[in-house]
N, C-alpha and C positions, 0 to 999 in steps of 0.2 A: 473366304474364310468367315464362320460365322463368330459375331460380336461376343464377347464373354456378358455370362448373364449379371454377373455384378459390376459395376466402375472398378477399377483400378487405383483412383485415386480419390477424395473425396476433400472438401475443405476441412472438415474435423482430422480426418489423417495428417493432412499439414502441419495445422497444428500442433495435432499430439507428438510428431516429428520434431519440430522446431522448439518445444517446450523441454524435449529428450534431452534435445545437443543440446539447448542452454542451460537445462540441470547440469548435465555433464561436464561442458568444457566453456560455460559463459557466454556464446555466442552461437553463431548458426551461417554456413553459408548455403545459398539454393542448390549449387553440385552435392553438397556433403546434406542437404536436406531431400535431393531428390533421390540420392544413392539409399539414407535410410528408409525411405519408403518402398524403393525398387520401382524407381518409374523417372523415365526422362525428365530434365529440366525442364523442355519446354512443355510436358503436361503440367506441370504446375499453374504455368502460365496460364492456362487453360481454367485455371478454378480462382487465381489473387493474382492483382495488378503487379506483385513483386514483396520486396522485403518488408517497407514502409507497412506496407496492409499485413501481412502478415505480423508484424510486432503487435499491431495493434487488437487481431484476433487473439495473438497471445494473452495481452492485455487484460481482453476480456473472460477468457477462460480464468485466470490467475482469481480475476474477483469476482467469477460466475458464484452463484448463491445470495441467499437472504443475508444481511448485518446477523450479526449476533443477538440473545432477546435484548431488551432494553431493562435496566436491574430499575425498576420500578414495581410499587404495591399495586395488587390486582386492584383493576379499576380505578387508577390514578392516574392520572391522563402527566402523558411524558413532557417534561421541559426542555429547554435547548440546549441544557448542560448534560442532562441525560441523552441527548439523541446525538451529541457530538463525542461522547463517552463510547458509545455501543458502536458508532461509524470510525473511530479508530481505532479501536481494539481487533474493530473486524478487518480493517487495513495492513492495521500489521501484520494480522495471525494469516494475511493469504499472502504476503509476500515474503513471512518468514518460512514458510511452505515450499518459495523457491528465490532464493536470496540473490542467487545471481543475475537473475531477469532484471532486479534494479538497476542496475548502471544502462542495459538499454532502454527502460522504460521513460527516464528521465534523461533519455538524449530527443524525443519528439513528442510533437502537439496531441495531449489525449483527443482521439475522436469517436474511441468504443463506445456506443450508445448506452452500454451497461456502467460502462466508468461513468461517463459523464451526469448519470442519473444517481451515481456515490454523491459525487461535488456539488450536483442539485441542494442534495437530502442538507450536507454541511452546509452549503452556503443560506438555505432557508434558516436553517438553528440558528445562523449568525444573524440573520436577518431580526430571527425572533429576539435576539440580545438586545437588538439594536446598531448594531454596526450595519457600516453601507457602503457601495461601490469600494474604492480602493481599500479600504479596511479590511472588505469580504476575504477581495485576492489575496490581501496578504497574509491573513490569517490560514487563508487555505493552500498558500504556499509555505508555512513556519508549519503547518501537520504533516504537509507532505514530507519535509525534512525530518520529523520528530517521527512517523510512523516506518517511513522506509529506513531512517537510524536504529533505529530501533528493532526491529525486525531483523537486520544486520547484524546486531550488538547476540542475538541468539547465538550466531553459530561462531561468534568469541569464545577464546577460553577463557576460565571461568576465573583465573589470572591474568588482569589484563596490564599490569605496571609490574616489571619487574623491579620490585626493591626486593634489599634486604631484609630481612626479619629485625626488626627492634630498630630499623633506622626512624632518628628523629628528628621529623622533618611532618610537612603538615598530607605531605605525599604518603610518607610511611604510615602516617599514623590513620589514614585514611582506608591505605591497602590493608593494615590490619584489621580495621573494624568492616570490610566487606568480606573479609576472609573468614568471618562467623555468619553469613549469609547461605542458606541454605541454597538460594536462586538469586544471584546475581542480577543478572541479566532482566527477570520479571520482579524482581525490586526497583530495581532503576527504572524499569517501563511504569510502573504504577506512581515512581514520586513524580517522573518528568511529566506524566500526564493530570496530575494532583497539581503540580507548581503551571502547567502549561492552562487549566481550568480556573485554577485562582488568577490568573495576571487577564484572565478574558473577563471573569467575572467584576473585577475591579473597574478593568475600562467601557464595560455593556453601560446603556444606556436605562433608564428607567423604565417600564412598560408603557406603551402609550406615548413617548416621548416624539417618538419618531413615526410616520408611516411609512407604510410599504414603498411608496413616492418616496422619500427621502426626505429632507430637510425641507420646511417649509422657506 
């Protein structure tokens, strides 16, 4: 029998497969991944070591592209407050794209070459503040939480406390003042990233203070 003149299956196919089911139903298995493609389990095998690799091409498809531009004047050369601005904004807008993929994302060890070169970009801005080793992680763990919540917090309804109308209480009086909010949801994303910018700014360190080395 002669070979068919295209593959059958391809790693981008996988992929786009596995990103399907998990828009759809949060998850993915290789039968229910091999079946949407129409091609045996063990061709898979054939193109990714298994699930593990495959989340992780997910991964990288999710935050395939450029950051967003950076909101700087032409020819003004960007700060670390600005390049940590344009890198979460672009974080959330590709995982609010597919909200579900969160919960498996943050069950393993980023190893996308693409992601990891996101965490690079943030972890230099951090550097340029001034913070260092353990600082870095945890700052770029408290984004992680604040960009994929956030992202999350889109496909809320746009009522998220059920009170009463006119209850007085600091909860009511709070649901009614969101309740003249045109966008909930991208209000809340621009103060938590306003208040999450100011508490970094506070504890950054002077220019020059510190080198790239770390603490003398």
């Amino acid at each position: 029998m002669a070979r068919p003149l295209k593959p059958l299956i391809s790693i981008d196919a996988v992929v786009t497969a596995a990103l399907e089911l998990i828009d759809e139903t949060g998850d993915f298995s290789l039968p229910k991944l091999a079946a949407r493609i129409g091609v045996s389990q063990s061709s898979i095998y054939n193109h990714v070591s298994g699930r593990e690799e495959i989340l992780e091409l997910v991964r990288g498809r999710i935050t395939e592209g450029e950051p967003l531009p950076l909101d700087v004047a032409p020819g003004a050369e960007a700060s670390w407050e600005d390049v940590l601005r344009s890198e979460i904004r672009t974080y959330r807008e590709n995982f609010a794209r597919h909200p579900r993929a969160a919960p498996l994302m943050v069950m393993q060890t980023v190893r996308n070459p693409h992601v990891i070169a996101l965490y690079e970009r943030m972890a230099s801005a951090l550097e340029d503040a001034g913070f260092r080793g353990p600082e870095v992680a945890s700052t770029l763990a408290m984004i992680d939480s604040f960009a994929i919540g956030a992202a999350l917090d889109l496909a809320a309804p746009g009522s998220v406390w059920d009170v009463a109308p006119g209850t007085d209480s600091a909860l009511g009086r709070a649901v009614e003042g969101a309740s003249e909010l045109t966008d909930r949801a991208e209000t809340a994303f621009e103060f938590g990233l306003d208040v999450l910018m100011d508490g970094l700014r506070l504890r950054a360190r002077p220019a020059g203070a510190l080198n790239r080395q770390g603490p003398a």
